[in-house]
PDB file of N, CA, C and O in Angstrom:
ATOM      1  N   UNK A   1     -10.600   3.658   7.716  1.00  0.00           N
ATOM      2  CA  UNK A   1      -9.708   2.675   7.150  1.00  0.00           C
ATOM      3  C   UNK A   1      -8.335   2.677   7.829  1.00  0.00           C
ATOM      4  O   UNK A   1      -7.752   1.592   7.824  1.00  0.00           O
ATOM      5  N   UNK A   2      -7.678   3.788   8.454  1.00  0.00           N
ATOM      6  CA  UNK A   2      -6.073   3.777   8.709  1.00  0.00           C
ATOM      7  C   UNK A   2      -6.508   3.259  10.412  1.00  0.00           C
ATOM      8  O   UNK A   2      -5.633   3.477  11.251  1.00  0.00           O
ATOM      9  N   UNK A   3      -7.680   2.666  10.850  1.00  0.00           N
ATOM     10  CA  UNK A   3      -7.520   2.575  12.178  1.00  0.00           C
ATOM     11  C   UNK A   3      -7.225   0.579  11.889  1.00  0.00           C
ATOM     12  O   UNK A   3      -6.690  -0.098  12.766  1.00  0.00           O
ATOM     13  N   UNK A   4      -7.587   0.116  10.859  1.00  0.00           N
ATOM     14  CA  UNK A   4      -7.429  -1.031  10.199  1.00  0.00           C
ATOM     15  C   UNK A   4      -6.008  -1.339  10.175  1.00  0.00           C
ATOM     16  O   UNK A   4      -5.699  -2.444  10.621  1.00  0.00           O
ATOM     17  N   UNK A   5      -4.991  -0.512   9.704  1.00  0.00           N
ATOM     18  CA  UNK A   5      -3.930  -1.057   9.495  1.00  0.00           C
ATOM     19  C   UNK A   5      -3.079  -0.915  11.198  1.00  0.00           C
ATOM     20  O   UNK A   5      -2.088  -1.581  11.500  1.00  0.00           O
ATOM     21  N   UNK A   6      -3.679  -0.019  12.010  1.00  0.00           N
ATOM     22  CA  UNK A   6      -2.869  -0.081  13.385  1.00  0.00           C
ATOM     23  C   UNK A   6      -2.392  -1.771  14.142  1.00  0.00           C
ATOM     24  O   UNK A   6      -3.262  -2.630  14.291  1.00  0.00           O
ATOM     25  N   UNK A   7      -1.325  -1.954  14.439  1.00  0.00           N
ATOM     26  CA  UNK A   7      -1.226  -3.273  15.147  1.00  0.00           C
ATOM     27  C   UNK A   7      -0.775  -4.448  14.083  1.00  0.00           C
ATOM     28  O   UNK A   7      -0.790  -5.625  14.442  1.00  0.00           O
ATOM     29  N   UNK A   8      -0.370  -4.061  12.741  1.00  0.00           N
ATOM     30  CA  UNK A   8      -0.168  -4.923  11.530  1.00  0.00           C
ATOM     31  C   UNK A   8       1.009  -4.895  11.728  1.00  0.00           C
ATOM     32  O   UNK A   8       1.448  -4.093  12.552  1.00  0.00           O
ATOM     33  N   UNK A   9       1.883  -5.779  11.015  1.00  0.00           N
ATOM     34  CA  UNK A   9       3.027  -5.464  11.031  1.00  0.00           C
ATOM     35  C   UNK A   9       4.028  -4.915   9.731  1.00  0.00           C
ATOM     36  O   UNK A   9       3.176  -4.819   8.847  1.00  0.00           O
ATOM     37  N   UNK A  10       5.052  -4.589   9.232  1.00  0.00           N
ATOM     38  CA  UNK A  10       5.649  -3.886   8.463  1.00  0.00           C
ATOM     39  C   UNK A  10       4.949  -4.755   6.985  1.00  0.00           C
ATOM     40  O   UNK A  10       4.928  -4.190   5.892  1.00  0.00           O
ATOM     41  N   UNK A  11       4.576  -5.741   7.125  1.00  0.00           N
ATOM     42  CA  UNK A  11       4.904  -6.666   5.963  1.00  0.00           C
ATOM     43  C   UNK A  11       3.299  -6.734   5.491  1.00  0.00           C
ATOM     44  O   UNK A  11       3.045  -6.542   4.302  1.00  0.00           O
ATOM     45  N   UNK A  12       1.976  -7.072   6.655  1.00  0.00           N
ATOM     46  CA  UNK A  12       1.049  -7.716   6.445  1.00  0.00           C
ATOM     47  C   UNK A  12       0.024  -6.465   5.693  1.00  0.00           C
ATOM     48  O   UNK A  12      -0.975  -6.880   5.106  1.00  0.00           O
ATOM     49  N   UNK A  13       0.302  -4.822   5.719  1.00  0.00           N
ATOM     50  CA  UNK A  13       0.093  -4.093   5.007  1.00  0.00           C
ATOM     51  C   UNK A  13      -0.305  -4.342   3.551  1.00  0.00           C
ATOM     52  O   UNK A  13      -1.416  -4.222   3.033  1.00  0.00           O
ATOM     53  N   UNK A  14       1.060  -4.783   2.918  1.00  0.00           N
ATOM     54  CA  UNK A  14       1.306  -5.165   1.922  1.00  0.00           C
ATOM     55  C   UNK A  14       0.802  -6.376   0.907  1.00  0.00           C
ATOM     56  O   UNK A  14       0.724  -6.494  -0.316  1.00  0.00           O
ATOM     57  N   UNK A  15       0.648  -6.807   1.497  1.00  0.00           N
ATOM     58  CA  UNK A  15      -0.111  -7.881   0.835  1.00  0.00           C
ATOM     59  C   UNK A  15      -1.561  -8.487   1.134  1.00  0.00           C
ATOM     60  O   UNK A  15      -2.371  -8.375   2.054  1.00  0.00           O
ATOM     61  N   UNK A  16      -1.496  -9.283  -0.252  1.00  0.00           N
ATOM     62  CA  UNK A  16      -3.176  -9.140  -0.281  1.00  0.00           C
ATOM     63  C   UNK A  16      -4.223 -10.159   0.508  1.00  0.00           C
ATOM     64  O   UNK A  16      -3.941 -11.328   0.769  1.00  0.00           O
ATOM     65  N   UNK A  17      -5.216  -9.650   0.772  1.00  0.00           N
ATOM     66  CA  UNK A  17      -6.198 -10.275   1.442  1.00  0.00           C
ATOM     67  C   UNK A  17      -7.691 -10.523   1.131  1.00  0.00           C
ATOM     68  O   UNK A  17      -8.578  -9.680   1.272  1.00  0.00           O
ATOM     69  N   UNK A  18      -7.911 -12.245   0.529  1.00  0.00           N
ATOM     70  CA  UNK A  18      -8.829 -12.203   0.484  1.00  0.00           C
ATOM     71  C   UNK A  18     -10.145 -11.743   1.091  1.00  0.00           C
ATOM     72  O   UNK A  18      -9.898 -10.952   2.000  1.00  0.00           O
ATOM     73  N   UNK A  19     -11.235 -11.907   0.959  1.00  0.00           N
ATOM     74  CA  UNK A  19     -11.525 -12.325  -0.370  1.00  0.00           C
ATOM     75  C   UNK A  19     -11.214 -11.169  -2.233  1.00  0.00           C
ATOM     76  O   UNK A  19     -11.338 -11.461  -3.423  1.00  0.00           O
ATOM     77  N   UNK A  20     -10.744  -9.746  -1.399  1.00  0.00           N
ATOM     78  CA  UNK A  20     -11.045  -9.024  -2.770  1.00  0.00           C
ATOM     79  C   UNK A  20      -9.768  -9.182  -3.403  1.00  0.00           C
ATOM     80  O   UNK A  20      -9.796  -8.911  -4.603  1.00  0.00           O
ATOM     81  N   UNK A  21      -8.434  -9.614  -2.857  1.00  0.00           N
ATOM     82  CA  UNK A  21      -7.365  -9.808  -3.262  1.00  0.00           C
ATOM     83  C   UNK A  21      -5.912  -8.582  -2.628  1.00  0.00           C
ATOM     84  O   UNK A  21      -4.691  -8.682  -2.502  1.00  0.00           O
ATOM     85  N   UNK A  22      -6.781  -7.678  -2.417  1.00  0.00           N
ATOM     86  CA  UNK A  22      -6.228  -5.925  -2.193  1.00  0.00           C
ATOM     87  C   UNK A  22      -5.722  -6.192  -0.665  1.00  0.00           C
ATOM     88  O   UNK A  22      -6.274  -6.550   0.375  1.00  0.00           O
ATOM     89  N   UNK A  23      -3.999  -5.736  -1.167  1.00  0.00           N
ATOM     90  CA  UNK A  23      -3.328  -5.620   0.203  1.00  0.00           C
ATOM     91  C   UNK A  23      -4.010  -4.134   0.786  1.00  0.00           C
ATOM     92  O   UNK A  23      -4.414  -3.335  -0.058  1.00  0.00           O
ATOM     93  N   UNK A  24      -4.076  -3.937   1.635  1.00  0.00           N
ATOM     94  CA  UNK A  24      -4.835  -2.673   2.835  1.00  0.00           C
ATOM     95  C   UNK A  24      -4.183  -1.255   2.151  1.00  0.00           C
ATOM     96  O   UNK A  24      -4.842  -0.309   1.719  1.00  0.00           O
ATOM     97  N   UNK A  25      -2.936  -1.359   2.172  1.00  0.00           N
ATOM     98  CA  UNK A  25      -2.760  -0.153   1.547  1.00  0.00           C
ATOM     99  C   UNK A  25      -3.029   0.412   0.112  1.00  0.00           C
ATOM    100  O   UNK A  25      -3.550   1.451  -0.292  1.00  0.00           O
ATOM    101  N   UNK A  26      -2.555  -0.515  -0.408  1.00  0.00           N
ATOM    102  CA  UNK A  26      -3.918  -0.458  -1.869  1.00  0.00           C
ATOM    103  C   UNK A  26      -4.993   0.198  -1.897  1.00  0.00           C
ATOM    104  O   UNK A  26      -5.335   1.225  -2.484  1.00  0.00           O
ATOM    105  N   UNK A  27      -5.814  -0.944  -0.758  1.00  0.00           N
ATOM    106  CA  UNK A  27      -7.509   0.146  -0.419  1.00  0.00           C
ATOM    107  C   UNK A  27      -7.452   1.590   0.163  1.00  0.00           C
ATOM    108  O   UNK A  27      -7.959   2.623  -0.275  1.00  0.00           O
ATOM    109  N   UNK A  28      -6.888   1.427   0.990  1.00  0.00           N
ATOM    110  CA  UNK A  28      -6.763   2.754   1.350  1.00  0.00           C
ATOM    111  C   UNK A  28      -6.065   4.051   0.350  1.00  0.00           C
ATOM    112  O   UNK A  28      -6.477   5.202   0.498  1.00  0.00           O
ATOM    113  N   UNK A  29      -5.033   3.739  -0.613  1.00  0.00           N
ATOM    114  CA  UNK A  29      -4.822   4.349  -1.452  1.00  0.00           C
ATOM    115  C   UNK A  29      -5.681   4.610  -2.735  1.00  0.00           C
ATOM    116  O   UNK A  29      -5.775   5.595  -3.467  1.00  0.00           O
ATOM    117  N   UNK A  30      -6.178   3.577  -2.745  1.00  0.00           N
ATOM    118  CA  UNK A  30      -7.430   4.049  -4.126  1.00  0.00           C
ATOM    119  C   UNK A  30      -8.856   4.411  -3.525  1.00  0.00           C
ATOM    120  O   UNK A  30      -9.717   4.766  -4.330  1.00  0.00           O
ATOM    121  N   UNK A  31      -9.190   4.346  -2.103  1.00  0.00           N
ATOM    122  CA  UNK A  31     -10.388   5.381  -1.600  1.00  0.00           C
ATOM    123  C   UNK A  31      -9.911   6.644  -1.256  1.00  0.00           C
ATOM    124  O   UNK A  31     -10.699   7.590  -1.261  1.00  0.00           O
ATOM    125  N   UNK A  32      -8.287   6.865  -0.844  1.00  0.00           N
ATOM    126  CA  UNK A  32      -8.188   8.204  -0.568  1.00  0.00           C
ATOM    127  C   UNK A  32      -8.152   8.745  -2.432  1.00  0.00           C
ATOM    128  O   UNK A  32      -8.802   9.617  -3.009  1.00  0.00           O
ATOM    129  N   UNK A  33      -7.473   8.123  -2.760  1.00  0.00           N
ATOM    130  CA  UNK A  33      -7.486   9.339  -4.562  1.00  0.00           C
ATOM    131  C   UNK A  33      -9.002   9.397  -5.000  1.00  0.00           C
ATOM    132  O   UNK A  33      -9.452  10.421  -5.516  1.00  0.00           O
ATOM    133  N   UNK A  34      -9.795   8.253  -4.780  1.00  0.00           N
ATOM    134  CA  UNK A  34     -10.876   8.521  -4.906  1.00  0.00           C
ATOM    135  C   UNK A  34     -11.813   9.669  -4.566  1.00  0.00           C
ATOM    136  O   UNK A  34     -12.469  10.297  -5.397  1.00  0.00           O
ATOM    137  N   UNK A  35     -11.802   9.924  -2.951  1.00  0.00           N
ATOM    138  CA  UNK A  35     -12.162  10.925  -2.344  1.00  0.00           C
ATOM    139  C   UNK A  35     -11.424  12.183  -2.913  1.00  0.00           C
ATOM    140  O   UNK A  35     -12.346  12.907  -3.286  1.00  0.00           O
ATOM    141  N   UNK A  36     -10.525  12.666  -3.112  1.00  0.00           N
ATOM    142  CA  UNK A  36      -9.805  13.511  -3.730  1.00  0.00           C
ATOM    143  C   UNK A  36     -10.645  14.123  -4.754  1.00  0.00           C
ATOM    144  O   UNK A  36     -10.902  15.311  -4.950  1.00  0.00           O
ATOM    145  N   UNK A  37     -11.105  12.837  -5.501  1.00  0.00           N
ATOM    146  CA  UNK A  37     -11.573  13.357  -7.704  1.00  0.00           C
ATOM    147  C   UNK A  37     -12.533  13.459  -6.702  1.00  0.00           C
ATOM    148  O   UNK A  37     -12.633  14.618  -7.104  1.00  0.00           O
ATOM    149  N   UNK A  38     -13.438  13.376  -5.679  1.00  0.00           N
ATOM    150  CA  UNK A  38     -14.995  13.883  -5.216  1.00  0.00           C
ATOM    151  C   UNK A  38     -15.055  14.846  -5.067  1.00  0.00           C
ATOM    152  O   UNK A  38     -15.912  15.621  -5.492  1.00  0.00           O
ATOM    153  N   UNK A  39     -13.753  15.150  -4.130  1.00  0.00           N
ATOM    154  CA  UNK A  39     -13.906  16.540  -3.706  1.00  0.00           C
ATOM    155  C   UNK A  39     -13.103  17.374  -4.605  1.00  0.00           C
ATOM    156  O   UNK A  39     -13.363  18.570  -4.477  1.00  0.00           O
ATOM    157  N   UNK A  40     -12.363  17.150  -5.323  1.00  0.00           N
ATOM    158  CA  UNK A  40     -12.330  18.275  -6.672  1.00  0.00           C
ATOM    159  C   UNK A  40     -13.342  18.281  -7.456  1.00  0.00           C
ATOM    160  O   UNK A  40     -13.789  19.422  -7.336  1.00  0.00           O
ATOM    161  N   UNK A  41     -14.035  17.679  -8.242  1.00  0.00           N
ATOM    162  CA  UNK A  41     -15.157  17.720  -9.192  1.00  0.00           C
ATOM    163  C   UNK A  41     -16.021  18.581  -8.316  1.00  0.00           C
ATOM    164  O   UNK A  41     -16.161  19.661  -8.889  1.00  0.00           O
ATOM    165  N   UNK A  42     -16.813  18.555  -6.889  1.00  0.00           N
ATOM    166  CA  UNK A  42     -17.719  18.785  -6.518  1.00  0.00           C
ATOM    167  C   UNK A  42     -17.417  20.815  -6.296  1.00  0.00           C
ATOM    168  O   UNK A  42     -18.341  21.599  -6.512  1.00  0.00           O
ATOM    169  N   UNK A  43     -16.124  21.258  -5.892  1.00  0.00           N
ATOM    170  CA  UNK A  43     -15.439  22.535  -6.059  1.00  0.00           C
ATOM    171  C   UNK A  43     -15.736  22.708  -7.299  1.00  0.00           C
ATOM    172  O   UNK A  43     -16.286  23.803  -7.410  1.00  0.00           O
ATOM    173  N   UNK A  44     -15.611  21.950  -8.718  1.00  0.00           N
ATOM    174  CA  UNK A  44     -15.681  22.787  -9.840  1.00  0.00           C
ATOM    175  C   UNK A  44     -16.799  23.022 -10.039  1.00  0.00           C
ATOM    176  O   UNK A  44     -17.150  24.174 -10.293  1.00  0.00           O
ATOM    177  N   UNK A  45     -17.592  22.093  -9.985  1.00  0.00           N
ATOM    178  CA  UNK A  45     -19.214  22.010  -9.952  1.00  0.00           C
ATOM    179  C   UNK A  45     -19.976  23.368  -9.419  1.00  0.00           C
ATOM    180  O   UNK A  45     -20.873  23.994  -9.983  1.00  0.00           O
ATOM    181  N   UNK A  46     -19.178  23.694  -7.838  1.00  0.00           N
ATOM    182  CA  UNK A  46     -19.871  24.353  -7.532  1.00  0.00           C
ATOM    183  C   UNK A  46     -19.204  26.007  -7.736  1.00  0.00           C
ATOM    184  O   UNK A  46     -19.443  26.858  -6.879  1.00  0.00           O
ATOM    185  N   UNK A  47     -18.409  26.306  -8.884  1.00  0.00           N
ATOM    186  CA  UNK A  47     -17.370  27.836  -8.854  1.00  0.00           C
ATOM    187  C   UNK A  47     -17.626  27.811 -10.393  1.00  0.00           C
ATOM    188  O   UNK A  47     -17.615  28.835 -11.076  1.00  0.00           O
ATOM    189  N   UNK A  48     -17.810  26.822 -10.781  1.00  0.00           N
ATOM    190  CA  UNK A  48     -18.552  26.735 -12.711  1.00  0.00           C
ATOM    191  C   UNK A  48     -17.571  26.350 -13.427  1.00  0.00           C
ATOM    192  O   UNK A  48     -17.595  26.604 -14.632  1.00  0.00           O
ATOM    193  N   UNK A  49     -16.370  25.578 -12.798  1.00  0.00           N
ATOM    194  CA  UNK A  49     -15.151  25.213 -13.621  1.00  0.00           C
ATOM    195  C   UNK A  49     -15.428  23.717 -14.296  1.00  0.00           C
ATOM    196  O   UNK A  49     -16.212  22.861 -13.885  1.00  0.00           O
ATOM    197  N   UNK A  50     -14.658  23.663 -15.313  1.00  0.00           N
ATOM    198  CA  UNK A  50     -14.887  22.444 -16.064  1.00  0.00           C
ATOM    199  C   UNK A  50     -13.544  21.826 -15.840  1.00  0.00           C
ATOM    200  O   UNK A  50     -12.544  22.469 -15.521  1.00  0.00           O
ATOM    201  N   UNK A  51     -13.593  20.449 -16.042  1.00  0.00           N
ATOM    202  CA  UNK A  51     -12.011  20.322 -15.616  1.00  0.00           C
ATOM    203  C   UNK A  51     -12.181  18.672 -15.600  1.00  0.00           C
ATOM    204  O   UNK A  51     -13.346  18.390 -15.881  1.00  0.00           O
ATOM    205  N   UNK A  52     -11.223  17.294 -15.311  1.00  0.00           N
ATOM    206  CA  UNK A  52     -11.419  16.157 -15.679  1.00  0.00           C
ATOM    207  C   UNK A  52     -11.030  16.157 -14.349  1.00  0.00           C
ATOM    208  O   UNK A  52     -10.933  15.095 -13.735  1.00  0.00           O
TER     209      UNK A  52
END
C-alpha cells in the first residue's frame, strides 16, 4: 500500500477516492491497525493470554 501513495502530492493523500470513498491514508491507516489486532491476538493465542 505505501508504494501507492509515492508520486502523490501533499494534498491528493488526503482525500477521498472513489469508488470506496477512502482518502489513501485512511486505508492504509485502518489496514495497518488492523494488522496490528492480528498480530497481537495471534501472540496471545499462542502464550495462553486472554486479552481484547
Amino acid at each position: 500500500m505505501p508504494d501507492k501513495l509515492v508520486g502523490l502530492s501533499e494534498h491528493e493523500p488526503r482525500v477521498g477516492q472513489p469508488p470506496s470513498g477512502w482518502a489513501q491514508l485512511e486505508l492504509l491507516h485502518h489496514l495497518t491497525h488492523g494488522e496490528r489486532r492480528r498480530l497481537r491476538r495471534g501472540r496471545e493465542s499462542a502464550d495462553g493470554s486472554v486479552g481484547a
